[in-house]
Every structure is written in structure tokens, then in C-alpha cells.
MARNU-266726 format. One record per residue (C-alpha): residue in one letter; x, y, z. Coordinates in steps of 0.2 Angstrom, whole numbers. Example, Ala and Ser with C-alpha at 12.3 -4.5 7.8 and 13.67 -1.06 7.14 Angstrom:
REM MARNU-266726
- A_62_-22_39
- S_68_-5_36
//
This chain:
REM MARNU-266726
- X_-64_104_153
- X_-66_112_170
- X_-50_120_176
- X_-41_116_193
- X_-41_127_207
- X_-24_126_214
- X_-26_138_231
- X_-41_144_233
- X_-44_158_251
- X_-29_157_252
- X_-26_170_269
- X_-9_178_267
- X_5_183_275
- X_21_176_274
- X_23_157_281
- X_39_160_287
- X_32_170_303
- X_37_168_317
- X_27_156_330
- X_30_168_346
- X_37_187_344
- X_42_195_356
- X_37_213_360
- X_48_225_366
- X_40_242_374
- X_43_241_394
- X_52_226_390
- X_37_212_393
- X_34_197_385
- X_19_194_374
- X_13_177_365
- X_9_182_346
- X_-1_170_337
- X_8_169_319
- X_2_173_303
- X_-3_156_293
- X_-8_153_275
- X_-21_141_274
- X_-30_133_260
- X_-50_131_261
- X_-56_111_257
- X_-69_109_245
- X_-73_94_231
- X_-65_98_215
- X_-56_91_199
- X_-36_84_199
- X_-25_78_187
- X_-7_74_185
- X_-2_79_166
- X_15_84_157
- X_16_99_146
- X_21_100_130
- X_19_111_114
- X_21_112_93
- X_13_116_79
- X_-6_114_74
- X_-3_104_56
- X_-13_91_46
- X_-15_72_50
- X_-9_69_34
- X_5_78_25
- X_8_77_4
- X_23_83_-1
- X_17_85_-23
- X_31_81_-34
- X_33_82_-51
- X_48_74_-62
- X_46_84_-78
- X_58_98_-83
- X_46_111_-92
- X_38_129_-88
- X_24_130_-77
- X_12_136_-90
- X_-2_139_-76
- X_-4_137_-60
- X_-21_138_-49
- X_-18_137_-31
- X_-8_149_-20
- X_-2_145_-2
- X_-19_144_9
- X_-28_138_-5
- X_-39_124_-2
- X_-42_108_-15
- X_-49_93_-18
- X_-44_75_-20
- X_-43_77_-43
- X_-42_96_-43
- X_-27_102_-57
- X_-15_109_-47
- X_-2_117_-62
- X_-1_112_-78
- X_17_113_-88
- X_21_119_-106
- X_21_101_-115
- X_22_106_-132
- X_41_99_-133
- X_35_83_-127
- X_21_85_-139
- X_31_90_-154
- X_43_73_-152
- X_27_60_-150
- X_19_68_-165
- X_38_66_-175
- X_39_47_-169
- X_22_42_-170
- X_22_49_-187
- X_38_39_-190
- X_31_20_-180
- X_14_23_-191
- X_24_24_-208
- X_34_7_-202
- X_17_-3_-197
- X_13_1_-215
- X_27_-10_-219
- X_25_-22_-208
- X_7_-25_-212
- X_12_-25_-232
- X_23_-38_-226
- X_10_-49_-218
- X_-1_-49_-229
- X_13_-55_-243
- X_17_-70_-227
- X_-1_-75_-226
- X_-3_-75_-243
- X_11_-88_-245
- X_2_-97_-231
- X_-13_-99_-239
- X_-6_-106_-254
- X_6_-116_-247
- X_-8_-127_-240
- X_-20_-126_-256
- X_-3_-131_-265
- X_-2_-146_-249
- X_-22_-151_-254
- X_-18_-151_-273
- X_-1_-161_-272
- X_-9_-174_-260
- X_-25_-176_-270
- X_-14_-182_-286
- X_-2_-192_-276
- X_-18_-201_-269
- X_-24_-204_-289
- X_-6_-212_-292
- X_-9_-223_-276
- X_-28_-228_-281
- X_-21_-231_-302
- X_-9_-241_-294
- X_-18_-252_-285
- X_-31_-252_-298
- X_-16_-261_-311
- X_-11_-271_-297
- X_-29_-278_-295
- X_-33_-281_-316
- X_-16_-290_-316
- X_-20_-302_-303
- X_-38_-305_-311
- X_-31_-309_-327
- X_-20_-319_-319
- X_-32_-330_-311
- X_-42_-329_-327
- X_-28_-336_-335
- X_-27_-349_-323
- X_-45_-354_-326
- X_-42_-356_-344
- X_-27_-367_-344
- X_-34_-380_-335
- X_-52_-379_-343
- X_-40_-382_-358
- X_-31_-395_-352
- X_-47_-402_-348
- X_-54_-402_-364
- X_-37_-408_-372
- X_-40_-422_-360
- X_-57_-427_-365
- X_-54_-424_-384
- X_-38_-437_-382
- X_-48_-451_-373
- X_-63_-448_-388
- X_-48_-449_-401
- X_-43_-465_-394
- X_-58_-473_-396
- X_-57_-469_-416
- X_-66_-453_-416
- X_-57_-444_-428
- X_-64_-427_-427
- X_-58_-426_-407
- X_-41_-428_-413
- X_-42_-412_-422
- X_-51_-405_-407
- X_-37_-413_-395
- X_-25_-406_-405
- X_-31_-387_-405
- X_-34_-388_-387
- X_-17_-394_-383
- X_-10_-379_-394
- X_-23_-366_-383
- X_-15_-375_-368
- X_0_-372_-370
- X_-1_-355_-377
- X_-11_-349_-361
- X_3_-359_-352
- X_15_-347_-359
- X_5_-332_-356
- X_2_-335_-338
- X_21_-339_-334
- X_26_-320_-340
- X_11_-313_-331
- X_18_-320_-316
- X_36_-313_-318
- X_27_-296_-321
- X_15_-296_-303
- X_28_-291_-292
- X_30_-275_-303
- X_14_-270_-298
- X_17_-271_-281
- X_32_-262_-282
- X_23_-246_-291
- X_8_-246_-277
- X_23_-244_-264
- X_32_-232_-275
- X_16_-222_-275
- X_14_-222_-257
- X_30_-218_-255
- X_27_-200_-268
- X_12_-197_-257
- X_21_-195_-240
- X_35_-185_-251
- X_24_-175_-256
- X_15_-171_-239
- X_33_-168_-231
- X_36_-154_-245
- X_19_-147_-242
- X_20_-148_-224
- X_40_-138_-225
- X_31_-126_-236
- X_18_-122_-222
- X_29_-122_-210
- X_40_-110_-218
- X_28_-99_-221
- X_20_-97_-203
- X_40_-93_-197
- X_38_-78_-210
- X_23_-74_-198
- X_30_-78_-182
- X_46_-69_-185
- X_35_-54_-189
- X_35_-49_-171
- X_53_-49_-170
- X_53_-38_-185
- X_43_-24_-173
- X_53_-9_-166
- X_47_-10_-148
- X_59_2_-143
- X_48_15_-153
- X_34_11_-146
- X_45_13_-127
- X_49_29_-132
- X_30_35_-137
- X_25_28_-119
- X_38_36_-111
- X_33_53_-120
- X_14_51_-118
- X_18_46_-98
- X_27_64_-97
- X_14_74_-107
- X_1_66_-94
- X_12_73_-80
- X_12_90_-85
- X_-6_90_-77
- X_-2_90_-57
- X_-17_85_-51
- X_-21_84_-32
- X_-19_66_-22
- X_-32_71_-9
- X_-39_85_-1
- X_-33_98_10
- X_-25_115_11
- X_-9_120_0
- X_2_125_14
- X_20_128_4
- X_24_135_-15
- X_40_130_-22
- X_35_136_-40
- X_28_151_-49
- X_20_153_-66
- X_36_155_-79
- X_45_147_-70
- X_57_127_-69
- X_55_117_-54
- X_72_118_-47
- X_68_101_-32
- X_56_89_-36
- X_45_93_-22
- X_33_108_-30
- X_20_111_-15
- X_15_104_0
- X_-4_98_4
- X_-8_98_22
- X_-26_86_26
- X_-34_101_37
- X_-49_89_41
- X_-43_83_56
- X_-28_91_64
- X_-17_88_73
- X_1_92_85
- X_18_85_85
- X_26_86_100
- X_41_81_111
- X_42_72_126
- X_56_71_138
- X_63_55_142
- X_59_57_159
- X_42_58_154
- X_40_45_138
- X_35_30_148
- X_20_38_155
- X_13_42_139
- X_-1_31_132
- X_-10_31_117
- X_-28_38_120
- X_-23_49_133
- X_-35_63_134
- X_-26_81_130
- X_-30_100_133
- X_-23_112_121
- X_-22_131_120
- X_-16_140_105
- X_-8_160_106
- X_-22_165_94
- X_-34_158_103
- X_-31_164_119
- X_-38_154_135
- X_-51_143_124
- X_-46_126_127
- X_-47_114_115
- X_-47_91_118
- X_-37_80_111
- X_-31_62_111
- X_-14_54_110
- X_-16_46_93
- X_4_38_92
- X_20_37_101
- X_38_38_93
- X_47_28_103
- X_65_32_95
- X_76_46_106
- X_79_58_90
- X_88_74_89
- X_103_70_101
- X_121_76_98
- X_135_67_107
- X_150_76_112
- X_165_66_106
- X_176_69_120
- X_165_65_131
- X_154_52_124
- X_138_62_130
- X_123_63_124
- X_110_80_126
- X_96_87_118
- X_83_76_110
- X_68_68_113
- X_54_57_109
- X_39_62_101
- X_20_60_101
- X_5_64_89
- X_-10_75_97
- X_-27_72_85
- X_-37_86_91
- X_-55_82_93
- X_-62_97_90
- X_-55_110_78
- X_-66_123_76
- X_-55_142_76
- X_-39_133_74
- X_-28_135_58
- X_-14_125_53
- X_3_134_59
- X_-3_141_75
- X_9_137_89
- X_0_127_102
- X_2_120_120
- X_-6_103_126
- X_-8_96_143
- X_-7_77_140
- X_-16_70_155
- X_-9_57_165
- X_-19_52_176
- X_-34_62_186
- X_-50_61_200
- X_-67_70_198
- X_-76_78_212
- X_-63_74_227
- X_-56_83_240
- X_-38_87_237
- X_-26_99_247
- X_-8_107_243
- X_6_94_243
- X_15_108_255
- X_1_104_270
- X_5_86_269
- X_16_81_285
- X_25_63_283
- X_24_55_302
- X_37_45_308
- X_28_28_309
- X_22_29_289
- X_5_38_292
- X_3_56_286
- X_-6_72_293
- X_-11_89_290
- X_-16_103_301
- X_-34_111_301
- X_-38_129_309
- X_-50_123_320
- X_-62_135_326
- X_-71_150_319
- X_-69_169_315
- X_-53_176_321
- X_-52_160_337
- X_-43_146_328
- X_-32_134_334
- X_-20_119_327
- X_-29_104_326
- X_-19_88_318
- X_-30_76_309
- X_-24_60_300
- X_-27_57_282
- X_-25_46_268
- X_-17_50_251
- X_-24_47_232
- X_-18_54_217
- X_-1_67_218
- X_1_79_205
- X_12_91_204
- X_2_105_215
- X_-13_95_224
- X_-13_78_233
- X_-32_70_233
- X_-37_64_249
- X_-46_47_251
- X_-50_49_270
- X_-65_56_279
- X_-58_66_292
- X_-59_82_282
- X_-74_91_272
- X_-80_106_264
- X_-74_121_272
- X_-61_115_283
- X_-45_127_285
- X_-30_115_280
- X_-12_122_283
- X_-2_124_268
- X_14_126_278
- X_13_116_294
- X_31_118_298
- X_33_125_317
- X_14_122_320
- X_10_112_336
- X_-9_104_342
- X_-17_117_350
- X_-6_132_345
- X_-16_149_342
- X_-18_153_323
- X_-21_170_315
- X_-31_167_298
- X_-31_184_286
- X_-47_187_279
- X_-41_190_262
- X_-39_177_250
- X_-34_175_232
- X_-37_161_217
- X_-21_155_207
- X_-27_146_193
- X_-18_130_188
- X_-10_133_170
//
């Protein structure tokens, strides 16, 4: 960025001379054209910026912890070291951690013997509790199918009987009407077919007090069936709550533990979150974490500065504000940077507590720094954050402005050349203010022109005395 010129030919002597002196050899009055610092106009860069400083650190900061209690075995990084994003940072002496998961997993695989054993004895009982179910239910169905076979052979003969008695009685009848007529061989015939009759007669009527048995042994066999299938069906049941209750059986509180362990021996291997530069060591080879903070990992691809604004200031402070840093090492090289985040939250005061005032404190803002080269994290730096500014204007020092009565403003020009100047007042128009130069807007004034820097005690027309020697001041 191109720096500002704050005076530039500046002609000395002291502004405070006087504007007529009085000689005093013979005792005559002489008019003495005063000495008068002047500023030469010219186009040129302004800005209006606040000043702040900090420290050149990372964007992003990592503080690596570690929770377990153990030696650092070894330890590969030192403070400036830089890593990547998976590099093993330390490793810690695990073999305790090592030597109790070996002892309880040695201990867990001996009960999931058991507890396998067991299984297998559950789904044993399973498997023949429903081959038992299949059998039982295979013969209750035979008693069922008999059942109903005796019930069907019952009724037949009982029809059959049926048949017979009156075919008998038929042919009892026929024979007795032949017999009537004198055949005496049909009355032998009528006679045994009476007899058959009623024999058949008799047979049927206890076949018909036995029927309802039958019946009463096809439900009985029903009945067996479904008693059979609830025993089978409790037997299968049971035998899947054996399996079930299994789980219950397991000692997840060993297996906790072996996680817990394996998570701790995984976290004695401190490997690196992201990359950067190890900027703080809080352990040493030998030695026991005494915090749980171990080291600090500072992201060095993009730096950046933390700085404090007053409150005066804090409202004029906008994100992407363009900022201009210099760093101690690094001498006048200036370095741009952009506003990157505003803290709006006063932090740091202290109230007095007989008073009730507040002091000290501030707000705070983030510088990303664009470009980077030759800067370190650590280096104390300085940034102007850039309010406001003008390119390629005429601009003059705030002191040669004059504030006219009715609102307008003025300054005074040297007008004229070589050691014949004169006070000329010409009017202008303001722009931007900062805190050394004030642009001008108007036309009235170009390159070159002498402008006043003090124009108190200066009239129209009065005689000037310019000095030819001149001197830069470079805005810091």
C-alpha cells in the first residue's frame, strides 16, 4: 500500500512569528514579513484508520488433550514442530491398560465357554420338544381317525341291521299268508323267520344303547389331541425362554470394562486433529501429564491477529475492513489484512466497588492476514484497520482549514513566486477528515499551490516569507 504523506515542503520556521516586528537600531519602524510554514498541494492517498496491535497467532487454535494417567513413553514433536492432520503426536506406556484387558478378556472368553455349552443344551431341548410335539400329535390324530373309524362300522351294522329285520319280517309275513292257505312247509319257514326277526330285533335294540359311546370316544379323542398339543406347545415354549433368558445370563459389565480398557489403550496414541505448528509442550518423555491440556497446535496456514478496540472506536469497525500491519521483526515491510470478526462484548473491565466505575477493557476484533510470507506466529505486530480513505485527491493539513463565520471554510495560499508571496484566501470544500489531512472536493486549488498550515494572524494580501527548505514526515 502506498504510504501517506502528511507535510510534504514543508518551509520552516516557527508559526508563532510574529506578523510585523519592530526594528530597533535609530529607533525606525520597519514592516517584517513573517516567517510561515506552508504545505505544497499535490494528489495523493488518505485514509482515516484506528491503530491497534497483538500477536501474530493461528486462525485456528487446538489445545490436545489427553485423559489418561500413564508415562509418555515417546514423544516426537518439540515446540516449533510442524505436523499434519493424523501424525502421532506421543504415545504413552499402556502396558498396564494392556495387562488388565488381557486378564479380563481371558476371564469373559472362559464364561462365553459356558454360556455357549449352555446354548447348545437349550437348543437341544428345543429341537426335541417340537419333534416330541410332532410325534404326540401324530398318535393323538390315530386315536381320533380309530375313533371315528368304530363310530362309522357301528352305524353301518346298525343300518344293516335294520335292513335285515324288516327283510325278516317281510318274509315272516309272506310265509304266514302261504301258511294260511294250507301250505304247510311255509309254516315252518314263517316260523323260523319270526325267530330271525325277533333275534335281529334284539340285536339292534343294544346296538342302539351302544351308538352314543362311539361318539363319546371320537370327542374324548379330540379332546387328547388338543391336550396333547398344549403340553407340546408348554414344552417349546419353555425351552425358547431357556434361550431368551440367555442374554440375561451375559456379563455385559465385562464386556464395559474391556471397552472402556481398549478406548484407553487407543488413547495412549495422541495423534494430531489437524495441521499446524506445535506452539506449547506441557509434557516431556518420563514424564505424567499433570493438566489435561498436553500441547497446543496453532493452524499457521492462515494467520492471524487479536486485537483490542477501544469503545470509542468499536462502532466503526466493520467486518472486511482493509488492514495494514507491521511486525518488530519485520521492520517497515507492510503486510494486508482483512477484518475477519468482531467481538462485540466489552471484556476485561474491573469496577471499583466504591465507586461503581468501570476502567480498562475493551472489545476485540480478528485480523486474517492476506499475505503471510516472513511472518511467524508470536511476533508482536501493529495494524492500521482502515476506516474509511480517497485515492488520488488533493488533501491539505486540518491546521490550514479556517471555519468562516457563515458555515463556508477557507484556506490561505502563498500566492506568487520565488521569495514575493502574498496571502491569498481562497474558499473550499471538505471531503474526507482524518486525523492529519482533510481531502478537498473543490477546484480552487491544484498542484503546486502553497497552502498555509497555520493561518492564524494571516490577512488577504499580507507579505509572506516562505523558507526554502522543506522536510517529509511520513504518516506512521
Amino acid at each position: 500500500m502506498k504510504k501517506n504523506v502528511i507535510l510534504k515542503t514543508l518551509a520552516a520556521v516557527s508559526v508563532s512569528a510574529m506578523i510585523m516586528a519592530f526594528g530597533t537600531g535609530c529607533g525606525a519602524q520597519v514592516d517584517y514579513a513573517p516567517s510561515t510554514d506552508t504545505y505544497t498541494v499535490e494528489k495523493q492517498d488518505i485514509e482515516n484508520y484506528i491503530s491497534v496491535q497483538g500477536k501474530v497467532e493461528g486462525t485456528n487454535v487446538v489445545k490436545v488433550t489427553s485423559e489418561v494417567s500413564a508415562r509418555v513413553k515417546e514423544l516426537n514433536v518439540e515446540i516449533g514442530s510442524q505436523v499434519k492432520e493424523g501424525d502421532v503426536l506421543c504415545v504413552f506406556d499402556d502396558s498396564d491398560y494392556r495387562s488388565q484387558y488381557d486378564t479380563l478378556k481371558e476371564s469373559s472368553e472362559k464364561t462365553d465357554e459356558k454360556l455357549q455349552a449352555l446354548h447348545e443344551i437349550n437348543q437341544r431341548s428345543l429341537n426335541t420338544a417340537k419333534t416330541d410335539k410332532e410325534n404326540a400329535l401324530a398318535q393323538a390324530q390315530r386315536a381320533i381317525d380309530r375313533a371315528v373309524s368304530a363310530r362309522d362300522s357301528a352305524y353301518k351294522k346298525y343300518d344293516d341291521t335294520l335292513n335285515k329285520i324288516n327283510d325278516y319280517y317281510a318274509k315272516y309275513v309272506d310265509y304266514y299268508n302261504a301258511a294260511g292257505e294250507g301250505d304247510m312247509a311255509a309254516a315252518d319257514k314263517a316260523t323260523e323267520y319270526y325267530q330271525m326277526y325277533k333275534s335281529a330285533q334284539a340285536e339292534y335294540d343294544a346296538m342302539g344303547d351302544q351308538l352314543s359311546s362311539y361318539d363319546t370316544a371320537i370327542q374324548d379323542a379330540k379332546d387328547a389331541y388338543a391336550a396333547a398339543e398344549r403340553n407340546a406347545d408348554a414344552a417349546i415354549q419353555a425351552a425358547n425362554d431357556a434361550i431368551n433368558n440367555e442374554k440375561f445370563d451375559t456379563d455385559n459389565s465385562i464386556q464395559e470394562q474391556l471397552d472402556k480398557l481398549q478406548e484407553k489403550i487407543d488413547k495412549c496414541t495422541v495423534k494430531a486433529d489437524r495441521s499446524g505448528i506445535v506452539t506449547a509442550l506441557n509434557i516431556s518423555e518420563g514424564s505424567i501429564p499433570t493438566s489435561e491440556s498436553i500441547m497446543t497446535i496453532e493452524d499457521d496456514s492462515q494467520l492471524r491477529i487479536n486485537v483490542s478496540i477501544n469503545e470509542s472506536d468499536i462502532l466503526n469497525v466493520k467486518e472486511g475492513q482493509k488492514a495494514v500491519i507491521t511486525t518488530t521483526a519485520t521492520g517497515e515491510a507492510e503486510f494486508t489484512g482483512t477484518v475477519s470478526r468482531i467481538v462485540n462484548i466489552m471484556s476485561g473491565q474491573v469496577t471499583n466497588s466504591l465507586t461503581g466505575e468501570t476502567s480498562g477493557g475493551g472489545y476485540s476484533a480478528e485480523i486474517t492476514i492476506d499475505d503471510q510470507d516472513q511472518l511467524l506466529i508470536g511476533m508482536s505486530a501493529k495494524a492500521k484497520i482502515i476506516l474509511d480513505e480517497k485515492s488520488d485527491v488533493y488533501a491539505v493539513p486540518y491546521t490550514s482549514i479556517i471555519d468562516n463565520e457563515d458555515g463556508t471554510f477557507s484556506v490561505i495560499v502563498a500566492s506568487g513566486t520565488g521569495d514575493n508571496r502574498t496571502a491569498k484566501y481562497v474558499n473550499v470544500e471538505k471531503g474526507l477528515e482524518t486525523d492529519f489531512l482533510t481531502e478537498i472536493t473543490s477546484t480552487e486549488i491544484s498542484d503546486g499551490d502553497l497552502v498555509v498550515t497555520d493561518p492564524e494572524f494571516i490577512t488577504e494580501g499580507m507579505a509572506l516569507n516562505i523558507s526554502g527548505s522543506y522536510y517529509d514526515s511520513v504518516q506512521e
